[in-house]
ZAMI-572329 format. One record per residue: x, z, y of N, C-alpha, C in turn. Coordinates in pm, whole numbers, plus 50000, padded with zeros to 5 digits. Layout:
+-------+-------+-------+-------+-------+-------+-------+-------+-------+
:   n.x :   n.z :   n.y :  ca.x :  ca.z :  ca.y :   c.x :   c.z :   c.y :
+-------+-------+-------+-------+-------+-------+-------+-------+-------+
:     X :     Z :     Y :     X :     Z :     Y :     X :     Z :     Y :
...
+-------+-------+-------+-------+-------+-------+-------+-------+-------+
end
This chain:
+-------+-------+-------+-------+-------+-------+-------+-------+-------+
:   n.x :   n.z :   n.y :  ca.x :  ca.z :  ca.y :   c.x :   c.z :   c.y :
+-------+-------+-------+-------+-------+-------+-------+-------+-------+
: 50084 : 50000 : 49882 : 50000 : 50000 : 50000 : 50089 : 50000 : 50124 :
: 50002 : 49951 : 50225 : 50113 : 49923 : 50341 : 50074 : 50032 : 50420 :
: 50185 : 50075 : 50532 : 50138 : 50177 : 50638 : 49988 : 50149 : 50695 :
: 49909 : 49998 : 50730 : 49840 : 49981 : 50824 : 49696 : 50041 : 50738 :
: 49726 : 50029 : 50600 : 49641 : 50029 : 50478 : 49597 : 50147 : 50473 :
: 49730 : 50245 : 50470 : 49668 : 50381 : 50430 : 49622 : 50453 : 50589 :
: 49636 : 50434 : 50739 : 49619 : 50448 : 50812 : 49461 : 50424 : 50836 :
: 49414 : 50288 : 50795 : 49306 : 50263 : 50820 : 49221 : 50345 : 50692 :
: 49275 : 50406 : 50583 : 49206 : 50476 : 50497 : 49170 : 50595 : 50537 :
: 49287 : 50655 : 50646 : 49297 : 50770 : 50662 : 49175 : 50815 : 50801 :
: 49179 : 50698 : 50908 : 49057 : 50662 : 50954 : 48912 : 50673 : 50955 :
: 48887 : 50622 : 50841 : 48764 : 50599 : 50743 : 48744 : 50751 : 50711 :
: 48858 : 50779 : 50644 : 48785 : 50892 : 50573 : 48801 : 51023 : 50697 :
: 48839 : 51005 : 50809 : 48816 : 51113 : 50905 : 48676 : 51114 : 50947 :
: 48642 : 50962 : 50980 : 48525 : 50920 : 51057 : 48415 : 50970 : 50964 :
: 48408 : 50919 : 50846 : 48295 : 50984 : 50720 : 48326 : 51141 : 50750 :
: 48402 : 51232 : 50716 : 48419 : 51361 : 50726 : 48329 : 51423 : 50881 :
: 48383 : 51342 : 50923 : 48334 : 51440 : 51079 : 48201 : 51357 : 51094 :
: 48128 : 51246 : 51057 : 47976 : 51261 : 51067 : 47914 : 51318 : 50931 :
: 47942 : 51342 : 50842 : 47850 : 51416 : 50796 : 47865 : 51549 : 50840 :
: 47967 : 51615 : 50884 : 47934 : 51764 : 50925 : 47843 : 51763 : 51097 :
: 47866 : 51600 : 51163 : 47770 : 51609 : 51252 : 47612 : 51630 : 51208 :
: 47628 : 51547 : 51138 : 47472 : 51532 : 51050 : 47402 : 51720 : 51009 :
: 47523 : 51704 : 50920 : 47479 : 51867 : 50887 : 47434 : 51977 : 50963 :
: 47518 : 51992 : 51061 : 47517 : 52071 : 51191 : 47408 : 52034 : 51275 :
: 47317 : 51927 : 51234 : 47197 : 51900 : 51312 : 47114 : 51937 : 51231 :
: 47118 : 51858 : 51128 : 47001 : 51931 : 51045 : 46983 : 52101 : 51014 :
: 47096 : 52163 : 51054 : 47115 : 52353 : 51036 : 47033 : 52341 : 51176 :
: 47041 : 52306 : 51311 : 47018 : 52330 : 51425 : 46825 : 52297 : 51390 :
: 46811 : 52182 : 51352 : 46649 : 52164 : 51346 : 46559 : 52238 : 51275 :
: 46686 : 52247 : 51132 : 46587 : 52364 : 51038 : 46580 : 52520 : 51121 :
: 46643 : 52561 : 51156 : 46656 : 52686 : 51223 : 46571 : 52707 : 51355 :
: 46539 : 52575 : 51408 : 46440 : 52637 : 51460 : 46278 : 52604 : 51435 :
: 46294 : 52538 : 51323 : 46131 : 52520 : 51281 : 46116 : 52624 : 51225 :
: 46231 : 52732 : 51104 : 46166 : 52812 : 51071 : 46160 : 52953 : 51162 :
: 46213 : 52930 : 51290 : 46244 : 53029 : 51387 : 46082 : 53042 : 51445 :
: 46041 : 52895 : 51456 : 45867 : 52870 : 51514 : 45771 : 52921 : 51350 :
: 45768 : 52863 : 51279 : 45702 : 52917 : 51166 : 45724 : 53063 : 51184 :
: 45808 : 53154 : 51142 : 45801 : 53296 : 51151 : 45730 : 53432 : 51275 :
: 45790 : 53317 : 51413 : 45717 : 53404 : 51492 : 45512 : 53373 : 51474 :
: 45524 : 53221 : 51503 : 45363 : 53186 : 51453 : 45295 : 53316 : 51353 :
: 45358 : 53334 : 51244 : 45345 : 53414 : 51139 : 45304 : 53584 : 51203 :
: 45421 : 53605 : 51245 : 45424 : 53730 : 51339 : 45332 : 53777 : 51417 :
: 45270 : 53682 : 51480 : 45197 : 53666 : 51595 : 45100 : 53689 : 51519 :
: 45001 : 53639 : 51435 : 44900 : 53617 : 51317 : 44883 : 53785 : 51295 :
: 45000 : 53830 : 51231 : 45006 : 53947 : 51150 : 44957 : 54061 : 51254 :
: 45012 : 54033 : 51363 : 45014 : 54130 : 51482 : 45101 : 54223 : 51512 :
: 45248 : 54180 : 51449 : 45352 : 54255 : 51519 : 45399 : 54185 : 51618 :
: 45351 : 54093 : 51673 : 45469 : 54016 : 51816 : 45354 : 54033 : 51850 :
: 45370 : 54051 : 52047 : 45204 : 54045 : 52107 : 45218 : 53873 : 52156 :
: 45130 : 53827 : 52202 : 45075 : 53728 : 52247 : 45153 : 53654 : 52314 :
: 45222 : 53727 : 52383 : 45285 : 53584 : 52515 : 45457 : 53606 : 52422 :
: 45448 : 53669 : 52320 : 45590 : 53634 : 52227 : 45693 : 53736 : 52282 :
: 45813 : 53683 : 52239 : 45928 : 53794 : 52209 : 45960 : 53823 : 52370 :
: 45987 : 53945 : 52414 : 46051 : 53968 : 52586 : 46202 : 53974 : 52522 :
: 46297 : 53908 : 52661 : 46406 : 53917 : 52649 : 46473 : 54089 : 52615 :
: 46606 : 54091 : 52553 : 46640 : 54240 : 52528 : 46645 : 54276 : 52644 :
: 46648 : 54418 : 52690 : 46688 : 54443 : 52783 : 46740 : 54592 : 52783 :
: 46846 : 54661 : 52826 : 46861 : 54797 : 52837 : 46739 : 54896 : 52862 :
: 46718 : 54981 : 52734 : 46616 : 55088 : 52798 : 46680 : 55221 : 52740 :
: 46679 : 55279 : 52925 : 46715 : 55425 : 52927 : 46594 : 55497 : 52918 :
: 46597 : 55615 : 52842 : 46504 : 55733 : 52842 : 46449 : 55810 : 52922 :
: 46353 : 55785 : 53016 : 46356 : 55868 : 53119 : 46319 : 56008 : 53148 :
: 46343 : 56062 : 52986 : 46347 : 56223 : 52964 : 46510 : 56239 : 52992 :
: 46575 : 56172 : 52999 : 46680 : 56217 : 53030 : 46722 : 56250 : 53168 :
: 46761 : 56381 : 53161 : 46794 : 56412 : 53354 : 46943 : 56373 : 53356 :
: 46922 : 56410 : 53518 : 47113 : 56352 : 53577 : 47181 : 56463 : 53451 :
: 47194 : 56599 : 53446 : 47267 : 56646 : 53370 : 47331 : 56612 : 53219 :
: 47234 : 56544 : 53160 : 47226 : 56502 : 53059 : 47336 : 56357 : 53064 :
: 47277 : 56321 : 53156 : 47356 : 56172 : 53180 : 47489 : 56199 : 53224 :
: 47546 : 56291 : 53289 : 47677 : 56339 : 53270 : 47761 : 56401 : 53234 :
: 47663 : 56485 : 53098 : 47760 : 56511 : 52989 : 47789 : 56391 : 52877 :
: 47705 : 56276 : 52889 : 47778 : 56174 : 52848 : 47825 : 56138 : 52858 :
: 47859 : 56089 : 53014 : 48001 : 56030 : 53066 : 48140 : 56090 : 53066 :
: 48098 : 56267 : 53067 : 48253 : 56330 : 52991 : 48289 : 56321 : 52849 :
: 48183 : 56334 : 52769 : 48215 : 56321 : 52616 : 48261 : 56122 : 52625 :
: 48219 : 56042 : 52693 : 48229 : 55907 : 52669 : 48427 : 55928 : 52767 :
: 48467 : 55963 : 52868 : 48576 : 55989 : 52892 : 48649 : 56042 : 52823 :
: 48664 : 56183 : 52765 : 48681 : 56239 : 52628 : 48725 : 56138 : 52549 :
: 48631 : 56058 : 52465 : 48674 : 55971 : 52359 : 48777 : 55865 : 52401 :
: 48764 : 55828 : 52505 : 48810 : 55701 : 52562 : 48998 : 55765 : 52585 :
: 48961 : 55895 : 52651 : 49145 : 55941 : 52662 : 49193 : 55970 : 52545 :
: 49145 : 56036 : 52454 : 49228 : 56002 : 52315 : 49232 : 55872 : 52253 :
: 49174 : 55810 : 52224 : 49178 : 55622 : 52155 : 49301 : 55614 : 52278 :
: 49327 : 55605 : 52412 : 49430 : 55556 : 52452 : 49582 : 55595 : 52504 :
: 49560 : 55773 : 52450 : 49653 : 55832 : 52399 : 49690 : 55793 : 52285 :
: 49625 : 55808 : 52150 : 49701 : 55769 : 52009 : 49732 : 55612 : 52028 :
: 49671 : 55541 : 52097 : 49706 : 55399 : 52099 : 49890 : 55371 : 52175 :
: 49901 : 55447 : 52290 : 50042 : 55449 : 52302 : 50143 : 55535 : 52267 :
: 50066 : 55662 : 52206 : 50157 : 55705 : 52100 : 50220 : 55612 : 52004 :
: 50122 : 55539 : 51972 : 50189 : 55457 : 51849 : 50229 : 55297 : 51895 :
: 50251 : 55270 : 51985 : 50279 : 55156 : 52045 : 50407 : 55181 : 52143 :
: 50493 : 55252 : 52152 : 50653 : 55293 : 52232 : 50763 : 55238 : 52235 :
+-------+-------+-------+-------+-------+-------+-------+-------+-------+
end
């Protein structure tokens, strides 16, 4: 076989390789969200999703929690944070 031979083989078989994983990667993208629509549909039916569908996540704080509360977390969360970066340059010298 000549250089131009196996070059153009090598070609071919890149071009085949990388469309079927295009292919694939579409068909994962379409199936995923038909059954993403089937399940909530489902959901909705059953009556665990309400009506107008999923709300984005969003942070929810407790609002039994007072300021005090909220800043003995931030010392125990300081606390943890100065040891992890004490033993971290303990052991990094």
């Amino acid at each position: 076989m000549t250089n131009s031979n196996l070059m153009t083989e090598g070609l071919n078989l890149m071009l085949i390789g990388m469309g079927f994983v295009f292919i694939f990667l579409t068909l994962l993208v379409f199936v995923t969200s038909i059954m993403s629509r089937i399940i909530t549909s489902y959901e909705k039916n059953v009556g665990v999703l309400p009506e107008e569908g999923i709300s984005s996540p969003t942070a929810v704080i407790s609002p039994a929690m007072n300021q005090s509360q909220h800043a003995n977390d931030d010392k125990n969360l300081i606390t943890v944070l100065s040891a992890a970066v004490h033993k971290f340059r303990s052991r990094h010298k």
